[in-house]
N, C-alpha and C positions, 0 to 999 in steps of 0.2 A: 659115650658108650651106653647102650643099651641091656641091661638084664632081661634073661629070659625067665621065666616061671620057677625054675630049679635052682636059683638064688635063692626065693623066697622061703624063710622059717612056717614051716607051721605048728602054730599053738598047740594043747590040748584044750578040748572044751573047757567053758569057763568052771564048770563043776568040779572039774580035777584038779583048779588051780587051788592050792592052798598057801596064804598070805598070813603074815602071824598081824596079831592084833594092830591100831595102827589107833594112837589116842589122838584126842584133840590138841595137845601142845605138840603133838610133831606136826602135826599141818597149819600150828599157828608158829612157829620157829621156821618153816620151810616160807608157809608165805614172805616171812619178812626177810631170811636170806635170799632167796630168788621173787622178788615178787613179778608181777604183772604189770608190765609198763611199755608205754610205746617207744619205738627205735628212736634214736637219734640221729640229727642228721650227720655227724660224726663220725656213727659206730658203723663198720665195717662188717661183710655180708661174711665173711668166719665168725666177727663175736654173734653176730645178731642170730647168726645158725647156733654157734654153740647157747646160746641164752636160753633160746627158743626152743632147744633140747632140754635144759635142765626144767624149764619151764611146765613143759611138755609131761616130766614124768613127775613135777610136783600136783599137776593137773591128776596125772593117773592115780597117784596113791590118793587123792581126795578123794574121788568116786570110789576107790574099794574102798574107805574110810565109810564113806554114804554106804555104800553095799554092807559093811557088816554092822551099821546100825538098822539098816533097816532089818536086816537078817533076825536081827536079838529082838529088833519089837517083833515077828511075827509077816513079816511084809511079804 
């Protein structure tokens, strides 16, 4: 089944988004609970989708992590 455009969420700009702080031991605790590692030949295309998910949004909170230090030096 196919979605059309009116499924899709839209954002608000990235400047409206506000994210509370986010330290370096939550993204050294995330990496080690979900880390980065390749499939197995085993694991099943639901876990590899759900991993890939949690994975996915330990990725995202690092980059806003990077974004509000850069923010604080001045960048």
């Amino acid at each position: 089944m196919q979605l059309g455009r009116e499924h899709l969420v839209r954002l608000p700009p990235k400047d409206d988004l506000m994210f509370p702080y986010i330290s370096k031991e939550l993204i050294e605790e995330l990496d080690k609970r979900f880390p980065d590692r390749s499939p197995t030949y085993d694991e099943t295309h639901t876990a590899l989708m759900w991993r890939g998910g949690q994975r996915s949004v330990v990725e995202m909170i690092k980059q806003l992590h990077e974004d509000q230090l850069s923010s604080d030096l001045g960048e």
